[in-house]
Phi, psi and omega in degrees: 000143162347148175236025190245139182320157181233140157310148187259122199291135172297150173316129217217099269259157119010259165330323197269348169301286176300000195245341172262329183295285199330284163350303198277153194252158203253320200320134177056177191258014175277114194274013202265332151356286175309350162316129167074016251179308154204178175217166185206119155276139190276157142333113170302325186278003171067086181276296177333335180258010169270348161280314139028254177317299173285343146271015166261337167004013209356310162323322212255126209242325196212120209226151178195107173273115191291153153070021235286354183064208166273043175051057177286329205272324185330305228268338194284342164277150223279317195216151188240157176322176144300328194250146131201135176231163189221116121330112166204159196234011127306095199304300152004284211283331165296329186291298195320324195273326183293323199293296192296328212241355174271015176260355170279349181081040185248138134279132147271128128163194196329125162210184175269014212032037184246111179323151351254180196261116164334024180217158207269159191292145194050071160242008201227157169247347194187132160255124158209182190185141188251078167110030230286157193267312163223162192264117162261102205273008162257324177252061161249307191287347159299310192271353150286156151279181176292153183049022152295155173260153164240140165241121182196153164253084201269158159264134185285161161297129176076018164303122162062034187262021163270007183247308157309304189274036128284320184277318187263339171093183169340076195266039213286335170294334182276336182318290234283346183308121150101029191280138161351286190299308232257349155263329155324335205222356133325304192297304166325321181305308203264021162097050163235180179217151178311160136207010132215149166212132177223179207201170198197144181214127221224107179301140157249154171222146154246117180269003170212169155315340225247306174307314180311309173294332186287313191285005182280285201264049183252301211254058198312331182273345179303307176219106222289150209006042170331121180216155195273293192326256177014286189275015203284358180252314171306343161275328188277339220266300188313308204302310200330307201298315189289324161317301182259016161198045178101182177284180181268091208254113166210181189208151211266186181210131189212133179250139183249151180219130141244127174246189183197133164283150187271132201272000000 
């Protein structure tokens, strides 16, 4: 989502909010929708532009982005390996990622995110992935070479759950889901070794109802079968509450990971 303060959009009925989110197409990692709609404060480390860097690396000859969405943050860097390939398992997301990123020379492709990853062992100098839903940390370490990077950006535990557990109540067995130590030490398991890990906790504000419904079914795993029907009196309680004290405030959570196979 945008990450620059926003105006607070004129009032705008329920209905006519939600009959435009509905509308608006879900297709990719692309946020600009949420212009005037909401904000998300970024990460200080920046990933996309440390993924960049390392994929112009000169060192790094054969590179592979997991999960890659509709390969917005991939395409944005100014220069890629010789071999790069990408991953997604969304039929959408795939046309969208194969149309941007094969006039770049990336093969996309199709898969389940799922073990094991179409590709054969020691095929990569660098894996990376931008929110990836799991880190499968035995064929990420298959498929480096020896003394490859994994580079990534994960979502952390309980992100934006002042929002899930709106809808859903109380999740306290799902907090602990995606934490830090406890992928660390995953990672560890299956031969890799740490070599940064930093963390992060990120305000969001949603300034209408109309944003909630787009990131709901944008963002699909939050709350599992999100429908406006299903959920609709719990929507109409939100728009009332923004209407009458503001945006709607909750925060995200991110980790940044370098792991490294040992060379």
């Amino acid at each position: 989502m945008p990450d620059d303060a926003a105006p607070r959009p004129p009032r705008r009925s329920f209905d006519a909010l939600v009959a435009e989110a509905v509308a608006a197409p879900t297709e990719g990692w692309d946020f600009s929708w949420f212009e005037g709609r909401a904000t998300e404060e970024r990460p200080p480390w920046g990933y996309a532009r440390l993924m960049a860097a390392r994929l112009g690396d000169p060192g790094v000859g054969a590179a592979l982005d997991l999960q890659t969405g509709g390969g917005e943050v991939l395409a944005a860097a100014e220069r890629l390996p010789r071999l790069m390939a990408a991953t997604e398992s969304w039929p959408p997301n795939v046309a969208e990622a194969t149309a941007r990123l094969h006039p770049r020379g990336v093969a996309v492709v199709a898969d389940h995110d799922e073990p094991p990853l179409p590709f054969g062992d020691d095929a990569f100098d660098l894996v990376t992935s931008r929110h990836p839903v799991v880190p499968w940390w035995a064929e990420i370490h298959r498929v480096l070479r020896p003394g490859g990077t994994y580079l990534a950006q994960h979502v952390g535990p309980a992100s934006v759950f002042e929002l899930v557990e709106h809808f859903l109540g109380p999740q306290p067995e799902a907090r602990r889901g995606r934490h830090p130590d406890d992928e660390a030490a995953a990672a560890c398991a299956a031969g890799l070794e740490i070599v940064d890990l930093r963390t992060a906790r990120l305000r969001i504000e949603f300034l209408d109802v109309g944003a909630v419904v787009h990131f709901l079914r944008k963002v699909v795993w939050m709350v599992p079968g999100f429908t406006v029907e299903a959920h609709e009196a719990r929507l109409r309680e939100l728009h009332s509450r923004i209407e009458a004290d503001g945006p709607f405030v909750a925060h995200s959570t991110r980790h940044l990971v370098e792991a490294r196979k040992p060379g």
